[in-house]
N, CA and C atoms as a LAMMPS dump frame, in Angstrom:
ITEM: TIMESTEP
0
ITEM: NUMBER OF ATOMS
279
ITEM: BOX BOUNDS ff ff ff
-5.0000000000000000e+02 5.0000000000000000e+02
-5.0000000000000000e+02 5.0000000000000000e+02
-5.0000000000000000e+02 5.0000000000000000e+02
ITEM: ATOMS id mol type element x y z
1 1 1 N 263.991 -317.104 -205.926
2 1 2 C 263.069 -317.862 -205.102
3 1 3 C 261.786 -318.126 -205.894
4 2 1 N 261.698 -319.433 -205.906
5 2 2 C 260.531 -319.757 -206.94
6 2 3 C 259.415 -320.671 -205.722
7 3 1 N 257.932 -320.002 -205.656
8 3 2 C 256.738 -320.622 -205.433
9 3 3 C 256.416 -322.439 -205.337
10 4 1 N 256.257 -322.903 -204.173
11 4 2 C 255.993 -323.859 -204.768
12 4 3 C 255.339 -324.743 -203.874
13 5 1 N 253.858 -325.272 -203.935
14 5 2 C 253.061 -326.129 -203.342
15 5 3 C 253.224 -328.014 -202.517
16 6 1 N 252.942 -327.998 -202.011
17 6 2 C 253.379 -329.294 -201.295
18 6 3 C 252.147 -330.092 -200.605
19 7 1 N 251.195 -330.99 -200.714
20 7 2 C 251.054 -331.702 -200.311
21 7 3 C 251.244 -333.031 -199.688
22 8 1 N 250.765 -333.514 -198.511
23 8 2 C 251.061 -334.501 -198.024
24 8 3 C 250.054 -335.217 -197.553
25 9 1 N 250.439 -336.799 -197.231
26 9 2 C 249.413 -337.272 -196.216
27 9 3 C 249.854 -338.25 -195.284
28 10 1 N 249.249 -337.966 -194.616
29 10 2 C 249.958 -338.767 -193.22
30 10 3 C 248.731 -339.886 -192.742
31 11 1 N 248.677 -340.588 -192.247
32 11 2 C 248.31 -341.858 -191.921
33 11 3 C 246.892 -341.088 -190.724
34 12 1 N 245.535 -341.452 -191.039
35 12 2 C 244.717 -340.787 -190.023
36 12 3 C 244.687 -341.256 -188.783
37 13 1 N 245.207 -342.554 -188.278
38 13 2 C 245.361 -343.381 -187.5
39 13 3 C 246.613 -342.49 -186.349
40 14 1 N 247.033 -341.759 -186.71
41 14 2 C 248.133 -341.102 -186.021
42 14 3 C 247.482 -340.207 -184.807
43 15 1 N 247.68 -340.374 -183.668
44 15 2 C 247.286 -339.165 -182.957
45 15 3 C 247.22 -337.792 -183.388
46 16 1 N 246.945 -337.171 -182.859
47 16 2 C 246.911 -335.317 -182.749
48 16 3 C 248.609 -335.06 -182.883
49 17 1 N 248.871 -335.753 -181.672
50 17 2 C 250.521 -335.158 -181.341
51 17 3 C 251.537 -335.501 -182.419
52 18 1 N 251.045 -336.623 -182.768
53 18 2 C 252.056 -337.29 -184.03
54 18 3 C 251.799 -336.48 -185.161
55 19 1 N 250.602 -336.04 -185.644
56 19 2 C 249.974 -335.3 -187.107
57 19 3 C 251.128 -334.058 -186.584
58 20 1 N 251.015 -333.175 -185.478
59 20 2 C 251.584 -331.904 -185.5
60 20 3 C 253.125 -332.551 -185.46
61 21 1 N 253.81 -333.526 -185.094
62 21 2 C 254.828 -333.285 -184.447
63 21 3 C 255.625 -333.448 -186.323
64 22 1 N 254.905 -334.62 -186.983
65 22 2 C 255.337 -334.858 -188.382
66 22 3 C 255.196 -333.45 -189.163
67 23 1 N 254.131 -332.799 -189.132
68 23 2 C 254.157 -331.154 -189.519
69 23 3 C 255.11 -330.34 -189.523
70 24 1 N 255.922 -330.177 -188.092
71 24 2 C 256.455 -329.629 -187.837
72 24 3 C 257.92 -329.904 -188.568
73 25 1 N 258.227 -331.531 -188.444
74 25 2 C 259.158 -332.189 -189.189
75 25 3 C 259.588 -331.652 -190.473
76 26 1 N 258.206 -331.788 -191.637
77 26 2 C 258.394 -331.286 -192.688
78 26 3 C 258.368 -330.004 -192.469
79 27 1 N 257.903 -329.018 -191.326
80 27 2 C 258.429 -327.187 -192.387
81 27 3 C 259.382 -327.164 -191.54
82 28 1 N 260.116 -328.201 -190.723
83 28 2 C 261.587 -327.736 -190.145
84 28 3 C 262.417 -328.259 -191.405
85 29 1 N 262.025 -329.079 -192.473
86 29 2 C 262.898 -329.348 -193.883
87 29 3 C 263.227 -328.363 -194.454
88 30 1 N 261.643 -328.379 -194.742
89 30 2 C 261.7 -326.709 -195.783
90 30 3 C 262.693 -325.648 -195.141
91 31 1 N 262.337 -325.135 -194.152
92 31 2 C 263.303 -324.165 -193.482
93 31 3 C 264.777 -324.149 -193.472
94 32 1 N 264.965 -325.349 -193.331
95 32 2 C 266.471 -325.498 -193
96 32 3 C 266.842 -325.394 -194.195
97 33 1 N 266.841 -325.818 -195.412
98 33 2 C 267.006 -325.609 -196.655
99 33 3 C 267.231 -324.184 -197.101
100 34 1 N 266.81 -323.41 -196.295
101 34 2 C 266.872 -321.98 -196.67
102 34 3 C 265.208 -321.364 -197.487
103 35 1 N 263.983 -322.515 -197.588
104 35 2 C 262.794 -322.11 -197.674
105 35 3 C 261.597 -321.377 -196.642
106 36 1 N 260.883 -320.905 -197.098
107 36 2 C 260.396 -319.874 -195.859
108 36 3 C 258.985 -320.213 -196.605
109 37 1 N 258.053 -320.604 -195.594
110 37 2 C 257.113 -321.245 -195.14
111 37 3 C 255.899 -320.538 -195.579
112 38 1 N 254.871 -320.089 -196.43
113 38 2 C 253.809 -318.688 -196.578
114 38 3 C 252.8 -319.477 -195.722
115 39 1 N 252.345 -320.418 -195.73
116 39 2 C 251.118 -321.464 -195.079
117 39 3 C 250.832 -322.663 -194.985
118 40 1 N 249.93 -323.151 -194.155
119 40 2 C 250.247 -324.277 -193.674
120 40 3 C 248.597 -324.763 -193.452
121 41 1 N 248.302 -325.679 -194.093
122 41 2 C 246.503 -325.791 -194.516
123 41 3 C 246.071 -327.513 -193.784
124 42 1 N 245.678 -327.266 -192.989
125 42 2 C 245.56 -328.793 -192.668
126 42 3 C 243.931 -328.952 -192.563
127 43 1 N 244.198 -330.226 -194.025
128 43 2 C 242.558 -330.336 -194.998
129 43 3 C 241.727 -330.986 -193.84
130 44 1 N 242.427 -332.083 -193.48
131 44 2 C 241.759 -333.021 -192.154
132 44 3 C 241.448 -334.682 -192.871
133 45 1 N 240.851 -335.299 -192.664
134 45 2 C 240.912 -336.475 -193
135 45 3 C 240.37 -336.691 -194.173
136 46 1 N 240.737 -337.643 -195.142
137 46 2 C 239.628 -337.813 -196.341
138 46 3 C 240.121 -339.504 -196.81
139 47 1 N 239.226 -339.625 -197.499
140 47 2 C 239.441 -341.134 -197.736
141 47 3 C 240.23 -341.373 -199.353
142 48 1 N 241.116 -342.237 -199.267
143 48 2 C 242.231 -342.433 -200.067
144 48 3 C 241.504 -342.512 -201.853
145 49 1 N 242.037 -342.358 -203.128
146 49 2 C 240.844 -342.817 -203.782
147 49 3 C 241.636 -344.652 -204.223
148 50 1 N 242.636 -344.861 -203.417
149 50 2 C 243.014 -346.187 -203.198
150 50 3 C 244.065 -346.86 -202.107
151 51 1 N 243.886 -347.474 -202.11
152 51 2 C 244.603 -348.447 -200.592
153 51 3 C 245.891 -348.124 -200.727
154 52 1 N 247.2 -347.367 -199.708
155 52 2 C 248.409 -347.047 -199.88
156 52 3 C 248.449 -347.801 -198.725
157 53 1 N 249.84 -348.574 -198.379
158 53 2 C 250.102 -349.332 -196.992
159 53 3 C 249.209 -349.794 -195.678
160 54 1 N 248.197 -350.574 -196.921
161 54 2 C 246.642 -351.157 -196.193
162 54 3 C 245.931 -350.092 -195.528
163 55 1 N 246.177 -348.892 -195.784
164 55 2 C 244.909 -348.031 -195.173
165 55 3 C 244.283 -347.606 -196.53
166 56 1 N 242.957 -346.704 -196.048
167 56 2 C 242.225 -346.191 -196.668
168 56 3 C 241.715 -345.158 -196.353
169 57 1 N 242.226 -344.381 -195.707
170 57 2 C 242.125 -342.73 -195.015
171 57 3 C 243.192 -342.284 -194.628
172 58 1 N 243.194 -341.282 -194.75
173 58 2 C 244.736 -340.036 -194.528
174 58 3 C 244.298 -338.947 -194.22
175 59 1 N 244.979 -338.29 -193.163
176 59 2 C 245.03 -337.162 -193.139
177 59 3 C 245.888 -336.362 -193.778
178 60 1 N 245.46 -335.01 -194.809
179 60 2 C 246.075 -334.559 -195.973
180 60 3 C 246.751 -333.242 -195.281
181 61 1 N 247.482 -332.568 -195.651
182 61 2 C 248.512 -331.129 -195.414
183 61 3 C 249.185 -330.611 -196.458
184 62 1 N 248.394 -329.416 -196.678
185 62 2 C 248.674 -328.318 -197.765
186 62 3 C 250.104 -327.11 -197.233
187 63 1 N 251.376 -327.295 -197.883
188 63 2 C 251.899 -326.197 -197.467
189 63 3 C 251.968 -325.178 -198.979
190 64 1 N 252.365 -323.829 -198.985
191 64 2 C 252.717 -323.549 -199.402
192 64 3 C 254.104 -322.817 -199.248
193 65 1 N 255.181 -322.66 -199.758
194 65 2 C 256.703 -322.082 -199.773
195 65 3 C 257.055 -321.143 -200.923
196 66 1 N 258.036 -320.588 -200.143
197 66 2 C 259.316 -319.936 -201.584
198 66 3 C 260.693 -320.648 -201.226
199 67 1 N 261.071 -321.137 -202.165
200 67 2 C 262.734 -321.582 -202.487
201 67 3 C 263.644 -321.932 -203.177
202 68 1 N 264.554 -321.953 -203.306
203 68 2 C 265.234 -321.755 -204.605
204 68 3 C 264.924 -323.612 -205.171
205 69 1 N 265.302 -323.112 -206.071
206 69 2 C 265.033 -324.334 -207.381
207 69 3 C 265.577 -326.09 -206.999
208 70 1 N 266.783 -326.053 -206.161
209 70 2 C 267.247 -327.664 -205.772
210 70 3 C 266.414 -327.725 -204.282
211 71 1 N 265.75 -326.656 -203.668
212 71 2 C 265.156 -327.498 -202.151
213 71 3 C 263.802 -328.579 -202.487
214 72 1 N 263.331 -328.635 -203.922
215 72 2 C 261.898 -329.559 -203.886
216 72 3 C 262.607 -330.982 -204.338
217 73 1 N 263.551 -330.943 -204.619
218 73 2 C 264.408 -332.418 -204.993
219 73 3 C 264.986 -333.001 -203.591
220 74 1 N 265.787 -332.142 -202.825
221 74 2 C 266.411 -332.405 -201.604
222 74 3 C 264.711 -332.688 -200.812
223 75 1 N 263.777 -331.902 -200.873
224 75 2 C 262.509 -332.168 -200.086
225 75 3 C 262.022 -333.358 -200.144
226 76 1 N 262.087 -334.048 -201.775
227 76 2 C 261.569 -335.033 -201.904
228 76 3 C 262.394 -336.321 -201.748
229 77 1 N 263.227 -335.996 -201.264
230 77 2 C 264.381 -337.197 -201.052
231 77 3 C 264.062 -337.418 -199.719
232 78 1 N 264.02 -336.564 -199.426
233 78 2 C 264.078 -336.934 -197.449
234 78 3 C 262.383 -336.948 -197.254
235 79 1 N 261.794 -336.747 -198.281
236 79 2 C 260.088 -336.925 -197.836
237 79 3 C 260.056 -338.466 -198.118
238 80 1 N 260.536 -339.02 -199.067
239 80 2 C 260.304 -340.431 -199.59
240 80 3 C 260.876 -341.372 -198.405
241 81 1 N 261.41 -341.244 -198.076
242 81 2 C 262.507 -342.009 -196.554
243 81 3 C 261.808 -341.461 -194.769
244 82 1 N 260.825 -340.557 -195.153
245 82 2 C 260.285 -340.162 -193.735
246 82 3 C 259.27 -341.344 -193.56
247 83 1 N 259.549 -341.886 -192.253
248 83 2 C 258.218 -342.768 -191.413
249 83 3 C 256.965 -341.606 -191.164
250 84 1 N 255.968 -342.765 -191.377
251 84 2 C 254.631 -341.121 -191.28
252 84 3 C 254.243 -340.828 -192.685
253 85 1 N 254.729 -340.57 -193.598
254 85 2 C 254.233 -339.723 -194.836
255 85 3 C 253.63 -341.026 -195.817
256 86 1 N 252.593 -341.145 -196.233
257 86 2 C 251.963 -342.046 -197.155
258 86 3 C 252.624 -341.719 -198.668
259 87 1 N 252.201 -339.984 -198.672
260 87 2 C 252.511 -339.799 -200.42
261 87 3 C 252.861 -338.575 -199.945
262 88 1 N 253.219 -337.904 -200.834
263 88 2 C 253.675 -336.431 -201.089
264 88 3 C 253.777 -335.654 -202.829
265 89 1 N 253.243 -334.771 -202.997
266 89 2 C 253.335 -334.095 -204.621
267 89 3 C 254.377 -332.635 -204.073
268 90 1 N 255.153 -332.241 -205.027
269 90 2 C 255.41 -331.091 -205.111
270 90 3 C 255.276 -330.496 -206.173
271 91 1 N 254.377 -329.332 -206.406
272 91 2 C 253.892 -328.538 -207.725
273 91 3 C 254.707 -327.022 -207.364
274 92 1 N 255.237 -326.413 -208.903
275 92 2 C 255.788 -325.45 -209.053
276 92 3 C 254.318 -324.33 -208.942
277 93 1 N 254.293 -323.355 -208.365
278 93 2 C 253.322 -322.348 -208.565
279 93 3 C 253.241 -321.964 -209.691
């Protein structure tokens, strides 16, 4: 089980219910994968440092995980195809 960081950003324009419900979305990924969740950091809004799908603010979400080595490829496959997510990084700890 290898460490490994995840940011995201989701559209600030989204309600409350939508920010948590997409949250929840992504650490029900992670999980199901067989990754286990250490934290869950929600930065709050900040402004883009450029225009992604005509906005210019996002709300950002820090997770951190443990999981084996193919769940940040499978993560990022199904992160790239999620409605809701602007961008996403995954960094090895």
């Amino acid at each position: 089980m290898n460490n490994y960081e995840l940011m995201y950003i989701i559209p600030s324009q989204s309600t409350d219910e939508e920010k948590e419900a997409q949250i929840a979305l992504v650490n029900s990924m992670i999980e199901k994968d067989g990754g286990k969740i250490e934290s869950v950091e929600r930065i709050g809004n900040r402004k883009l440092a450029y225009e992604i799908q005509k906005k210019r603010e996002g709300f950002y979400v820090l997770v951190n995980f443990t999981a084996d080595e193919k769940v940040p490829n499978r993560l990022a496959s199904l992160l790239s195809i999620t409605n809701g997510i602007l961008r996403y990084i995954i960094v090895a700890k």
